[in-house]
FIKOL-466838 format. One line per 2 residues: number of its first residue (from 1); their letters; for each residue x, y, z of N, C-alpha, C. Coordinates in Angstrom, 1 decimal. Layout:
BEGIN
NUM	A	X Y Z X Y Z X Y Z | ...
***
This chain:
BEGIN
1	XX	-10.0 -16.7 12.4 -10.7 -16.3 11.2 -9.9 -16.7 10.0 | -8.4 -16.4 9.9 -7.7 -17.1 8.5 -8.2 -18.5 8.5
3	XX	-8.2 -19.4 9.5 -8.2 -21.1 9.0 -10.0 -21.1 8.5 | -10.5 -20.4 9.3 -12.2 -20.2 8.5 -11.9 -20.0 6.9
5	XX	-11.4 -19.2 6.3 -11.1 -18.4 5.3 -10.5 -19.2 4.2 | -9.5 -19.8 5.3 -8.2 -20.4 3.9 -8.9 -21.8 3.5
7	XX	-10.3 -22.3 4.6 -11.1 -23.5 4.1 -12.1 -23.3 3.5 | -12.3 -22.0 2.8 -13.5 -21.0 2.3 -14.8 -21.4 2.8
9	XX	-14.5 -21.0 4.0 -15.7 -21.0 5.3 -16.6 -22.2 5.1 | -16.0 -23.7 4.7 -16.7 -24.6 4.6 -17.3 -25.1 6.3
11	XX	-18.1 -26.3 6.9 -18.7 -26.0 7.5 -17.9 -27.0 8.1 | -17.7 -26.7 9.8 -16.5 -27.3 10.7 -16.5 -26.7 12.0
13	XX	-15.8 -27.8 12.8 -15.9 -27.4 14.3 -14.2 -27.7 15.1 | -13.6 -26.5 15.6 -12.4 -26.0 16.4 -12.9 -26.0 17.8
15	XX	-12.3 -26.4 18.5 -12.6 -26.0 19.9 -11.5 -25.4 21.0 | -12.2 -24.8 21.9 -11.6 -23.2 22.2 -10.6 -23.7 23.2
17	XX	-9.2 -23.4 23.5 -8.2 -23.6 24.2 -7.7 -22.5 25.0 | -7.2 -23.0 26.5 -7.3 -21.6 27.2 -5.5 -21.6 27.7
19	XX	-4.9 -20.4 27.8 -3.5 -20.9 28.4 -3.3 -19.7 29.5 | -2.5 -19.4 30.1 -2.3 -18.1 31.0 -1.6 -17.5 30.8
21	XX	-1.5 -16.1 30.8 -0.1 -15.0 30.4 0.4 -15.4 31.4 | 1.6 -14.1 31.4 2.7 -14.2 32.8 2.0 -13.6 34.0
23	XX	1.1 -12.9 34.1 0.8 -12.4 35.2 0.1 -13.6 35.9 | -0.6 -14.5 35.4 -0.8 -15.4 35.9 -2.7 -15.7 35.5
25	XX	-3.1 -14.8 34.8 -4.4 -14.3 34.2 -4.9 -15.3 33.2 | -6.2 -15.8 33.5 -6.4 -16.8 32.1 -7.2 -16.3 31.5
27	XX	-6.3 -16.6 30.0 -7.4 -15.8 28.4 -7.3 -17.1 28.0 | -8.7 -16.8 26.6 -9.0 -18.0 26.4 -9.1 -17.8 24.4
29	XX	-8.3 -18.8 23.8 -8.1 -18.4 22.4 -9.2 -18.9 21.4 | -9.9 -17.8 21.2 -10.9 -18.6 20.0 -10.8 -19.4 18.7
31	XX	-10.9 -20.9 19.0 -10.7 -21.5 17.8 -12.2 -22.4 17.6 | -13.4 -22.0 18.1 -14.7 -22.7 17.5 -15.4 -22.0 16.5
33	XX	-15.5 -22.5 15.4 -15.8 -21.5 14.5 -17.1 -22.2 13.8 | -18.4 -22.2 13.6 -19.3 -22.8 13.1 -20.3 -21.7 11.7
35	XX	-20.6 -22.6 10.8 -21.7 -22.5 10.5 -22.7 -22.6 10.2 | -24.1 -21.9 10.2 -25.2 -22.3 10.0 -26.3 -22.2 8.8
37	XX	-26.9 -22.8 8.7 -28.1 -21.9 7.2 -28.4 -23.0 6.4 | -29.3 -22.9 5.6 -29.7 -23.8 4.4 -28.7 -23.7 3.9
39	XX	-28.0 -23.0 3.6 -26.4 -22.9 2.6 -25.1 -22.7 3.3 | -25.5 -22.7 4.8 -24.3 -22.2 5.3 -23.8 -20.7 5.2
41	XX	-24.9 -19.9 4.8 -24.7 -18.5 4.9 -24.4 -17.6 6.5 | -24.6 -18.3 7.0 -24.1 -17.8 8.5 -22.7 -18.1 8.9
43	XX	-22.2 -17.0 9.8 -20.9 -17.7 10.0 -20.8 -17.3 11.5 | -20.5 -18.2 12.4 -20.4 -18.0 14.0 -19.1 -17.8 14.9
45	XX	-18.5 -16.9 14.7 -17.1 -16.5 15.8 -17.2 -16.1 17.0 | -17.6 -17.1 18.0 -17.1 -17.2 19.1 -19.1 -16.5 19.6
47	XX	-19.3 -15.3 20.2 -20.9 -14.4 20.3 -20.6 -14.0 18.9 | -20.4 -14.0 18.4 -20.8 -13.2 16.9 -21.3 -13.8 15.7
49	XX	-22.1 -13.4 15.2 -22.9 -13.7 13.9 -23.1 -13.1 13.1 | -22.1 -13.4 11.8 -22.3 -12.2 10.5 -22.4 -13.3 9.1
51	XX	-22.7 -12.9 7.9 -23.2 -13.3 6.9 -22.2 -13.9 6.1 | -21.6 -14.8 5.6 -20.8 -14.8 5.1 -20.1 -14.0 3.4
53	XX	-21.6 -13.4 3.0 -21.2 -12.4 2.4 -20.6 -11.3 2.7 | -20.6 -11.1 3.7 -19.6 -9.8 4.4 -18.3 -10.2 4.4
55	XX	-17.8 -11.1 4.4 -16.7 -11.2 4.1 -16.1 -10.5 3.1 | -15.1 -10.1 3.3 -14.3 -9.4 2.2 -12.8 -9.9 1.9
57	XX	-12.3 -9.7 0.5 -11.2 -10.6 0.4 -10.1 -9.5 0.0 | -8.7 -9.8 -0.3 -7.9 -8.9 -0.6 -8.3 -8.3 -1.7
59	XX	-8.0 -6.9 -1.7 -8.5 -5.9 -3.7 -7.6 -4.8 -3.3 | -7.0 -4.4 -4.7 -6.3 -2.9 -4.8 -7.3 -2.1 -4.3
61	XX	-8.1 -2.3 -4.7 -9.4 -1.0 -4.8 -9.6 -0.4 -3.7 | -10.0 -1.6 -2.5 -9.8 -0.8 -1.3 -8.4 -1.1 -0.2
63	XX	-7.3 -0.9 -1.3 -6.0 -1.3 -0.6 -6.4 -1.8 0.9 | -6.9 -2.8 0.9 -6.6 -3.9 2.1 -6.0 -5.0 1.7
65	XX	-4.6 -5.7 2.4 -3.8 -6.9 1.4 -4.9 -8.5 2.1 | -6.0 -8.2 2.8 -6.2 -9.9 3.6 -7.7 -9.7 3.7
67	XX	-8.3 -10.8 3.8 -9.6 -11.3 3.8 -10.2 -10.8 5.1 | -11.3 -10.2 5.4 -11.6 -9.5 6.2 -12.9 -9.2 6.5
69	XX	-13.9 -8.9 7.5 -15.0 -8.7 7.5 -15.7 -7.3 6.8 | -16.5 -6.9 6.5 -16.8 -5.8 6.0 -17.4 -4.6 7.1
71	XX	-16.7 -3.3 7.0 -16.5 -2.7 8.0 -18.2 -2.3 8.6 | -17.9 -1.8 9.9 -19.7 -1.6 10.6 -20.1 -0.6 10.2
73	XX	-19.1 -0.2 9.3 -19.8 1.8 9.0 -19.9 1.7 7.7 | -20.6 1.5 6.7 -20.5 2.1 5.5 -21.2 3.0 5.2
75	XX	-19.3 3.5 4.4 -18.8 4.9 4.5 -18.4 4.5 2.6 | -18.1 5.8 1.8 -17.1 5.7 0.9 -15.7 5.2 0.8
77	XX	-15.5 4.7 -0.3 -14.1 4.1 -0.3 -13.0 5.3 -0.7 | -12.0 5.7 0.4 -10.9 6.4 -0.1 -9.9 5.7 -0.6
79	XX	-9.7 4.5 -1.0 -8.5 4.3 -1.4 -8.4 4.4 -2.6 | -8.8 4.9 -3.5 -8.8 5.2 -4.8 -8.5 7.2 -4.7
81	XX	-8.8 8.0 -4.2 -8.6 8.8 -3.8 -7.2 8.7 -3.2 | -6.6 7.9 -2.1 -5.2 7.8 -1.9 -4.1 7.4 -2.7
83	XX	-4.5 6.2 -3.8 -3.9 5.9 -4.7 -3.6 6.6 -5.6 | -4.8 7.7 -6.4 -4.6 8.6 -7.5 -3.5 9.5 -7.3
85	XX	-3.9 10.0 -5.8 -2.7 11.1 -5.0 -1.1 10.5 -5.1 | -0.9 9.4 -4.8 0.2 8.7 -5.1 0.4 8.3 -6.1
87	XX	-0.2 8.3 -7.3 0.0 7.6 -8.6 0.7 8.5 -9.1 | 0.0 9.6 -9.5 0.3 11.1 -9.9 1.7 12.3 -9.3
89	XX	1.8 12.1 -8.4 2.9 12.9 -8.2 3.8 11.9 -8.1 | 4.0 10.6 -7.8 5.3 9.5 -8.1 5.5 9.8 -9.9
91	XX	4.9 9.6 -10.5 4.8 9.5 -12.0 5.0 10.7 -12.4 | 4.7 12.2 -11.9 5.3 13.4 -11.9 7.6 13.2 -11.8
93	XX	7.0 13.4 -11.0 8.7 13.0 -10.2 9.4 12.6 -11.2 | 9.0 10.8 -11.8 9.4 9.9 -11.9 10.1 10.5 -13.4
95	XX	9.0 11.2 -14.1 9.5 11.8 -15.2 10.7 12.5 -15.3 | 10.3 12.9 -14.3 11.7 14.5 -14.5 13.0 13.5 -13.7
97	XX	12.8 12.3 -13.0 14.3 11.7 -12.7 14.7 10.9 -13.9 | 14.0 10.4 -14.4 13.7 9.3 -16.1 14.3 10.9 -17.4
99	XX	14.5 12.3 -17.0 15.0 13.1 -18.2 14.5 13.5 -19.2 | 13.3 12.9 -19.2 11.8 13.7 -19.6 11.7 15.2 -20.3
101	XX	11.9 15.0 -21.6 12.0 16.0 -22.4 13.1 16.6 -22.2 | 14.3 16.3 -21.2 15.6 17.3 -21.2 14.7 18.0 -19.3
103	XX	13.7 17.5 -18.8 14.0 18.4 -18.0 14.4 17.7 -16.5 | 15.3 18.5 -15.8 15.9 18.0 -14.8 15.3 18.9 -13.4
105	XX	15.0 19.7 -14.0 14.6 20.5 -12.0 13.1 20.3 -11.7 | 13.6 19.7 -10.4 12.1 19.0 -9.8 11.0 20.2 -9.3
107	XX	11.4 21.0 -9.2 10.4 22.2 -8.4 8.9 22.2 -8.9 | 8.4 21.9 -10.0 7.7 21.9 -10.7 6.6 20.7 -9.9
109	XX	7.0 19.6 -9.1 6.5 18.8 -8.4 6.2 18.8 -6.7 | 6.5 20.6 -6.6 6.4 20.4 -5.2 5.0 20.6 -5.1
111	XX	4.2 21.5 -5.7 3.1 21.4 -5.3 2.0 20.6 -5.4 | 2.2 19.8 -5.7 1.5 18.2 -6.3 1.9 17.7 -5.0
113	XX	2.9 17.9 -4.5 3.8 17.0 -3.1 3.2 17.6 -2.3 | 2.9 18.7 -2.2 2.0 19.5 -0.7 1.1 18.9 -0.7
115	XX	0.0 19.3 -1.8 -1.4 19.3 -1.7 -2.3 17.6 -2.4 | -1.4 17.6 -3.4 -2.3 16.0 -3.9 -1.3 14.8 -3.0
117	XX	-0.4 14.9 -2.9 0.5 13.4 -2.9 0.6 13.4 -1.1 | 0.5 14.9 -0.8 1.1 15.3 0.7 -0.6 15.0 1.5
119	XX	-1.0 16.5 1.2 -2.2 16.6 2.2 -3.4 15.9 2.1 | -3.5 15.0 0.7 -4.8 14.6 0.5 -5.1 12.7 0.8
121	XX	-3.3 12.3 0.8 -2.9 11.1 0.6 -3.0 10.8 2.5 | -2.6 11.6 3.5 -2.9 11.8 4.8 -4.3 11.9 4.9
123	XX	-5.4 12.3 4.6 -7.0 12.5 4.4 -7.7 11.2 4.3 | -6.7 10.5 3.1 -7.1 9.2 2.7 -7.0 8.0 4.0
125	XX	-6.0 8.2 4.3 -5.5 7.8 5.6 -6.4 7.7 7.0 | -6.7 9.0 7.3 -7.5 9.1 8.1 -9.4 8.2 7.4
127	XX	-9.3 8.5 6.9 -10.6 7.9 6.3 -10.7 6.0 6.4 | -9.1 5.8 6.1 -8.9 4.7 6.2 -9.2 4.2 7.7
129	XX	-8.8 4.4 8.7 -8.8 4.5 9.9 -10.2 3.8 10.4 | -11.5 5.0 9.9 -12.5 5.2 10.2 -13.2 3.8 9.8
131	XX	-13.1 3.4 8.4 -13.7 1.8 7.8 -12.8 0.9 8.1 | -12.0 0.9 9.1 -11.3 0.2 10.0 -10.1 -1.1 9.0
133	XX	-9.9 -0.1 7.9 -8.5 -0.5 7.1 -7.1 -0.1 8.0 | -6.9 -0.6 8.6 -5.1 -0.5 9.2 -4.1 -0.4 8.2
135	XX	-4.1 -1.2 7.2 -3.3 -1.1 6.6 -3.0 -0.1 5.7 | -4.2 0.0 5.0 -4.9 1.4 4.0 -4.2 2.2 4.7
137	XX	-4.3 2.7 6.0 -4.3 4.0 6.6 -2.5 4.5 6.6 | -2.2 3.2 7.6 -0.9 3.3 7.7 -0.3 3.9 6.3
139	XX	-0.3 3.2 5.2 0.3 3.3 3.9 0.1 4.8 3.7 | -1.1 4.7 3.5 -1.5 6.3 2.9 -1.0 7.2 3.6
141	XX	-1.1 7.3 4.9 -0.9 8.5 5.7 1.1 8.0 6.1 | 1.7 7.1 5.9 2.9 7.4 5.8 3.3 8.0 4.8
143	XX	3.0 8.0 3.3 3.5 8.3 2.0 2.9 9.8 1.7 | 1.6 10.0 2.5 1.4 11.3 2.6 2.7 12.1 3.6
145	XX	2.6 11.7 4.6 3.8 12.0 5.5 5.5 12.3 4.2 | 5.6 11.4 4.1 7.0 11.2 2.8 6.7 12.4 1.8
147	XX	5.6 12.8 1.3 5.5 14.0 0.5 5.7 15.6 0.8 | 5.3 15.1 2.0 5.0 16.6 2.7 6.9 16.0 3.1
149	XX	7.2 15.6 3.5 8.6 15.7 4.2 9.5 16.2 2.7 | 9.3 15.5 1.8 9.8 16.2 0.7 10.1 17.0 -0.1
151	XX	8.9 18.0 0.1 8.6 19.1 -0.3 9.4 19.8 0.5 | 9.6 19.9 1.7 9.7 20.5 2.8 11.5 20.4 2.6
153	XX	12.6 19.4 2.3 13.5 19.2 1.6 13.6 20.1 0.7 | 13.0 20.3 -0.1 13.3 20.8 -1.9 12.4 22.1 -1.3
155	XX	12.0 22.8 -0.8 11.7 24.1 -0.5 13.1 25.0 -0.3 | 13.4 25.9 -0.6 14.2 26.9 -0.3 14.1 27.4 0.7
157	XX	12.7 28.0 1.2 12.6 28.4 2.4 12.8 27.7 3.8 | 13.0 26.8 3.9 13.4 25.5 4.6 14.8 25.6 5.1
159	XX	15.4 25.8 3.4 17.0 25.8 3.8 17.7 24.8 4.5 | 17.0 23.6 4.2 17.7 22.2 5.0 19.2 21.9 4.1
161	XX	19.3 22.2 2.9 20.5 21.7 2.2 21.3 22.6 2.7 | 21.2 24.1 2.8 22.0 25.4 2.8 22.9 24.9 4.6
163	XX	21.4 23.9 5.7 22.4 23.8 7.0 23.4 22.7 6.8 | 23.9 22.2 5.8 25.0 21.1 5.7 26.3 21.9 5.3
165	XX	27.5 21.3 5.5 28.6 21.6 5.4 29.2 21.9 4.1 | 28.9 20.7 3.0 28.8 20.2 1.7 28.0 19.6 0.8
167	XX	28.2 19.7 -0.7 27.1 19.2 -1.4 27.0 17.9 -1.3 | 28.0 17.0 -0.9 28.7 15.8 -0.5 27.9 15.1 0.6
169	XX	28.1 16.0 2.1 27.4 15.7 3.1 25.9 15.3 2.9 | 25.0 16.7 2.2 24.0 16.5 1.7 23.2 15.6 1.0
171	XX	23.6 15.3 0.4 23.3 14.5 -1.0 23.7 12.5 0.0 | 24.5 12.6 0.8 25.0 11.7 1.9 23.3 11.5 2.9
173	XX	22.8 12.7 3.3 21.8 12.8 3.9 20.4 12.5 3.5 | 20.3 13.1 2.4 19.2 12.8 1.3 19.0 10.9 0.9
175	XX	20.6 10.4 0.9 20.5 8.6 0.6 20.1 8.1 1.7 | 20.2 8.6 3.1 20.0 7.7 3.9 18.5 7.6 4.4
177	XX	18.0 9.2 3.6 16.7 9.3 3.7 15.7 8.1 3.2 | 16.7 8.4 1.9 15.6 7.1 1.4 16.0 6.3 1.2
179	XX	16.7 5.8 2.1 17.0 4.3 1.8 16.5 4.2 3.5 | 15.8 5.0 4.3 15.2 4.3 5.4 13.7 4.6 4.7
181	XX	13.2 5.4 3.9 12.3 4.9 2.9 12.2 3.9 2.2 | 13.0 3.2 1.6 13.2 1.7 0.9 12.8 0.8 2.2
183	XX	13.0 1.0 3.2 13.0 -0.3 4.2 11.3 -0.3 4.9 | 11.0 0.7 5.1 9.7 1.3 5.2 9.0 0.3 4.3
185	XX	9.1 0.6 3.3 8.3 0.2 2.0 8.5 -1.4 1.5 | 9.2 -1.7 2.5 10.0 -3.5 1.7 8.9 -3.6 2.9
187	XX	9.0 -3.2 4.7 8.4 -4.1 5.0 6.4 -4.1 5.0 | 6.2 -2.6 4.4 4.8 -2.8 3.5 4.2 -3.9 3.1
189	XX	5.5 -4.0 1.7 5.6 -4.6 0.8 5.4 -6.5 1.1 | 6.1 -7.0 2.5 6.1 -8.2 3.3 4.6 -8.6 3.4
191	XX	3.6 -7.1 3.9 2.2 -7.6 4.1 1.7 -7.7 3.1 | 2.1 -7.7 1.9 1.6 -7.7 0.6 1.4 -9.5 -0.1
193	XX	2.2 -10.0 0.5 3.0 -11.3 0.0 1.5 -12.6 -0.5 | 0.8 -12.4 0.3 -0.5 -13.3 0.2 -1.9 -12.3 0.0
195	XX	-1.3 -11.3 -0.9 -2.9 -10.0 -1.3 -2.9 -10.3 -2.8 | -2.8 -9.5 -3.4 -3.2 -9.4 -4.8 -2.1 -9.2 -5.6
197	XX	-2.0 -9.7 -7.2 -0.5 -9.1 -7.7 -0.1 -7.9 -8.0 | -1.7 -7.3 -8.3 -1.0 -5.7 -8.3 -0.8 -4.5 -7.5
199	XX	-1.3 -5.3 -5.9 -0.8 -4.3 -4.7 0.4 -4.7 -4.3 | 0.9 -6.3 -4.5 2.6 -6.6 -4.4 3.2 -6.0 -5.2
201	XX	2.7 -5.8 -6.8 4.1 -5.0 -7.4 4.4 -3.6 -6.9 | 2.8 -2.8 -6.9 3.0 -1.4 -6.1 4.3 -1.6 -5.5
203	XX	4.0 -2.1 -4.4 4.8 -1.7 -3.0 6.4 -2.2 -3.6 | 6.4 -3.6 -4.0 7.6 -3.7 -4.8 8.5 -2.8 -5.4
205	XX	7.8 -2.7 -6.6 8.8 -1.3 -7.6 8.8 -0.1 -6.8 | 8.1 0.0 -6.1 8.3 1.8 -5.3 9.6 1.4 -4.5
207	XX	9.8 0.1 -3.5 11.0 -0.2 -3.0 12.0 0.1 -3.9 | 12.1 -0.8 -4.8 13.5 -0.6 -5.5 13.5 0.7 -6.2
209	XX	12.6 1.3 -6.6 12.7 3.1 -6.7 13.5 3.4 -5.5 | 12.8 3.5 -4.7 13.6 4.0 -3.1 15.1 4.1 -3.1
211	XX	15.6 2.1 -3.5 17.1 2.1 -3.8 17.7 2.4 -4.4 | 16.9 3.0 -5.8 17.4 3.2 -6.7 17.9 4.8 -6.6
213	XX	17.0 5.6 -6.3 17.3 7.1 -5.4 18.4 7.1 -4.8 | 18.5 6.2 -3.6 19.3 6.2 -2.7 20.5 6.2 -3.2
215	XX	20.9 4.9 -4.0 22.3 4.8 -4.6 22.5 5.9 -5.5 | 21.8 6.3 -6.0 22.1 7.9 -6.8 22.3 8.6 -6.4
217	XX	21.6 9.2 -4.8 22.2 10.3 -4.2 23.8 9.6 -3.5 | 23.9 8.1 -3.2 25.2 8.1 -2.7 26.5 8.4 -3.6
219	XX	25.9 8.2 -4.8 26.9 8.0 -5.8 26.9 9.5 -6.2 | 26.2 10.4 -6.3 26.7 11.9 -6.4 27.4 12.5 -5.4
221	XX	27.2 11.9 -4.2 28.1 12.3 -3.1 29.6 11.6 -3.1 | 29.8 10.9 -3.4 31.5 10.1 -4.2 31.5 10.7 -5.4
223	XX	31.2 11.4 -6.0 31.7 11.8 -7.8 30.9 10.9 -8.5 | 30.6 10.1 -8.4 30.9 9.2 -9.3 29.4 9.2 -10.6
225	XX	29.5 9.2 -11.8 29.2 9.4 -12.8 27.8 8.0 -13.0 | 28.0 7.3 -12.2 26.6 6.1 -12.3 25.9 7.3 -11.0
227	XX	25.5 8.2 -10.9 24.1 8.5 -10.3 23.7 9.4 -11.2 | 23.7 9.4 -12.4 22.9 9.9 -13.5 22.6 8.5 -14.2
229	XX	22.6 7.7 -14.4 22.2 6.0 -14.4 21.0 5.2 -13.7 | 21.8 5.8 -12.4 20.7 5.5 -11.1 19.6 6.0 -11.0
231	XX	19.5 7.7 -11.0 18.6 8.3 -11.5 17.6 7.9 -12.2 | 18.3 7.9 -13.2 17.2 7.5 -14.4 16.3 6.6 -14.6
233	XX	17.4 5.4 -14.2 16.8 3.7 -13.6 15.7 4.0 -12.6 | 15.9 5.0 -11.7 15.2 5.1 -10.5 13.6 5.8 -11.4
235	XX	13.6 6.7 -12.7 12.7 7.5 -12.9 11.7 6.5 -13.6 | 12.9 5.3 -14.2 12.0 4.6 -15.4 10.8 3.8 -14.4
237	XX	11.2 2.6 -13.3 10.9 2.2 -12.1 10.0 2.7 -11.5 | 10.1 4.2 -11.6 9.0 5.0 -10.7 7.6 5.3 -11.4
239	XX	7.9 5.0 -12.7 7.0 4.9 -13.6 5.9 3.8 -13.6 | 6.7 2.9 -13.4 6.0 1.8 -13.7 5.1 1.8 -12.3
241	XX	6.0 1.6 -11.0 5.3 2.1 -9.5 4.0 2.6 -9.7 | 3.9 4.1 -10.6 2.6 4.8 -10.9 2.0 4.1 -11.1
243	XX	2.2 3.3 -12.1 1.3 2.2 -13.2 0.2 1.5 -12.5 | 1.2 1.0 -11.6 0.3 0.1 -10.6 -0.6 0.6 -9.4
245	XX	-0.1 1.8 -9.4 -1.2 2.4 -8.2 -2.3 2.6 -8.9 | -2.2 3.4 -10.0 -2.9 3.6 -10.9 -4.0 2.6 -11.4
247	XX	-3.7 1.5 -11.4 -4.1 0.0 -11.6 -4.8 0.0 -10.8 | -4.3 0.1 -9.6 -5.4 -0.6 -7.7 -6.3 0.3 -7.7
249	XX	-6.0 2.0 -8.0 -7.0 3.2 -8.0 -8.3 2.8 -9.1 | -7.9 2.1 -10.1 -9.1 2.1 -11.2 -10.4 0.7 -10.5
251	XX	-9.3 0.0 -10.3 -10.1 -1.3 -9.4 -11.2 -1.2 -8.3 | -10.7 0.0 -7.7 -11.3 0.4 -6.9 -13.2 1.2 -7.2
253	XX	-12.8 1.4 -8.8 -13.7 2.9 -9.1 -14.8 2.5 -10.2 | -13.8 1.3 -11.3 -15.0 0.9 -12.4 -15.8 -0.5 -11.4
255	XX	-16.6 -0.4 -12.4 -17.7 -1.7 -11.8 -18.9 -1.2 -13.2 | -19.3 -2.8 -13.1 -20.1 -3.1 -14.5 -22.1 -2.1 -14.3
257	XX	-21.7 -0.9 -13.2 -22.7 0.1 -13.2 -22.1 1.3 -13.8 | -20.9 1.3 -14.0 -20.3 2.8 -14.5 -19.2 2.7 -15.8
259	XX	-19.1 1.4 -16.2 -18.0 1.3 -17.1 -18.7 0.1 -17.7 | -18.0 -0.4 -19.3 -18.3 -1.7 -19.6 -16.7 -2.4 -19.5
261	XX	-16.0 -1.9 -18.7 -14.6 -2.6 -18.0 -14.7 -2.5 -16.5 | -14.2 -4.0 -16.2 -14.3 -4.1 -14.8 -13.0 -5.1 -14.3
263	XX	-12.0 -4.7 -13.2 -10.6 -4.9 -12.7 -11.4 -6.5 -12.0 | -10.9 -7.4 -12.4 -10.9 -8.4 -11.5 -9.5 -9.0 -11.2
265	XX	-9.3 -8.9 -9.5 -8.0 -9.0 -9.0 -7.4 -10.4 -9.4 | -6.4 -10.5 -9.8 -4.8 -11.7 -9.6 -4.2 -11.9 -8.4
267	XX	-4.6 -13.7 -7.6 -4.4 -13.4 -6.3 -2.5 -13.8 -6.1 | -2.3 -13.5 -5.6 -0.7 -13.9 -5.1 -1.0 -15.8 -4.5
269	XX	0.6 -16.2 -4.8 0.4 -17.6 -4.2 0.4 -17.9 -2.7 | -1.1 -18.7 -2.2 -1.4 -18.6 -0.9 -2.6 -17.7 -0.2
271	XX	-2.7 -16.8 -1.3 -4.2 -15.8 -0.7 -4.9 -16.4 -0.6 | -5.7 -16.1 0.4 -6.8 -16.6 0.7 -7.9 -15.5 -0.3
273	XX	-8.5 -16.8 -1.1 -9.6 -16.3 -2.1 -11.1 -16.6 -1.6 | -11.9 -15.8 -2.4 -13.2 -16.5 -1.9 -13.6 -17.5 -2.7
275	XX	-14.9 -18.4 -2.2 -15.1 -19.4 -2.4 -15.3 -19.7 -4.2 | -15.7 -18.9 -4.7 -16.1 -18.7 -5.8 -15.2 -19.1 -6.8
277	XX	-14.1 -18.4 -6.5 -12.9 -17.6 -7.2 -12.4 -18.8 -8.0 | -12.0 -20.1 -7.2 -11.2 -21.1 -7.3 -12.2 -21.8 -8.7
279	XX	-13.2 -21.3 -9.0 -14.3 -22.2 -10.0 -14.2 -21.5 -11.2 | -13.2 -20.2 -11.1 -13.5 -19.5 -12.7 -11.7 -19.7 -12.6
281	XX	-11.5 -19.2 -14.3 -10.0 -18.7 -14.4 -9.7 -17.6 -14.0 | -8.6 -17.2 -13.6 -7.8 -16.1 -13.1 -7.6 -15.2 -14.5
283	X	-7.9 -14.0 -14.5 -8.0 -13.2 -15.5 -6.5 -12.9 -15.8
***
């Protein structure tokens, strides 16, 4: 389906090659791809016959990063729903690490972390699942996961800091947290590489937020006076992160029936665009 795609389903013939696993079983790899129509509006994969308007290409809106068929269920789009949840409480956060009016105690963002960033961002997830976004789902319902894990951290009742030895240890524990969150998010961010520019910066600046946390908690656990630097770097960063979810969430929502503004995506170098695309300028 990519070599269909990346030739914007111009009209052409592959033929099918078969090889054997190890068990000794022969599969056979689909490469005949035709199609048909006064315009070529048909498109034929292997038994299958779908429209070439069904095709779908990379968009924030419904956080999928790659060109893809259009799912068999239409259903509503949650990813603007997952996004807002993530826009909103990262941009919460991001404030109070950025020093935001003088204020420093996060508590104020746990419950945005339960219920908007935590339980609703997992919802999204599942939903994603259902209109057969993988990627959507994964994302959403890991970061939902990361919320609720967070909360659950910064709860008192929890008492996870109170089982460490030191504030030292702690704060030791908290970096490695997120900096296996940073790695999480870089390799997101990998499937991002040929989607749209504003689902690669997402994933992008939330990484180096990640690092930027991380080295702040490392660096309060050494003394050292750069994790109120790091912090902050990490709050300004986290801001911008919002920005762009924020961005993919609106993409998703306006359209020229409900707004007189409408998000038309920026593809990354190498996306596969639709046919169209390549005939207007890039906004």
């Amino acid at each position: 389906m990519k070599g269909l795609l990346e030739q914007e389903l111009s009209n052409r013939e592959m033929h099918p090659s078969e090889e054997s696993d190890d068990c000794g079983e022969q599969t056979i790899k689909l490469t005949r791809i035709t199609t048909s129509g006064k315009q070529g509006e048909y498109v034929h994969l292997g038994d299958n016959t779908f429209l070439k308007s069904d095709m779908m290409y990379a968009f924030g809106g419904d956080f999928n990063p790659g060109a893809h068929v259009a799912p068999k269920l239409r259903l509503g789009n949650s990813s603007p729903m997952g996004l807002f949840a993530f826009a909103t409480t990262t941009l919460i956060l991001s404030f109070i690490n950025a020093g935001t009016r003088n204020v420093h105690n996060s508590n104020i963002v746990l419950g945005c972390a339960v219920f908007y960033g935590g339980v609703l961002q997992i919802i999204a997830g599942i939903w994603e699942l259902i209109v057969e976004n993988t990627f959507g789902a994964t994302v959403f319902a890991s970061y939902g996961g990361f919320w609720l894990s967070y909360a659950c951290i910064s709860i008192n009742a929890f008492d996870i800091a109170g089982s460490y030895e030191s504030d030292a240890e702690f704060a030791n524990a908290v970096g490695l947290y997120l900096l296996a969150w940073a790695l999480v998010t870089a390799m997101f961010t990998m499937c991002t590489l040929r989607s749209t520019v504003a689902m690669f910066s997402l994933l992008f600046f939330l990484t180096l937020t990640f690092i930027l946390l991380a080295g702040a908690q490392f660096s309060s656990a050494n003394g050292s006076s750069a994790a109120t630097s790091l912090s902050t770097a990490a709050g300004v960063i986290g801001c911008i992160t919002a920005a762009f979810a924020y961005y993919n969430a609106m993409a998703g929502l306006l359209n020229w029936e409900n707004s007189w503004i409408s998000v038309r995506p920026i593809y990354m170098p190498g996306a596969i665009r639709p046919p169209s695309y390549s005939k207007s300028k890039e906004a």
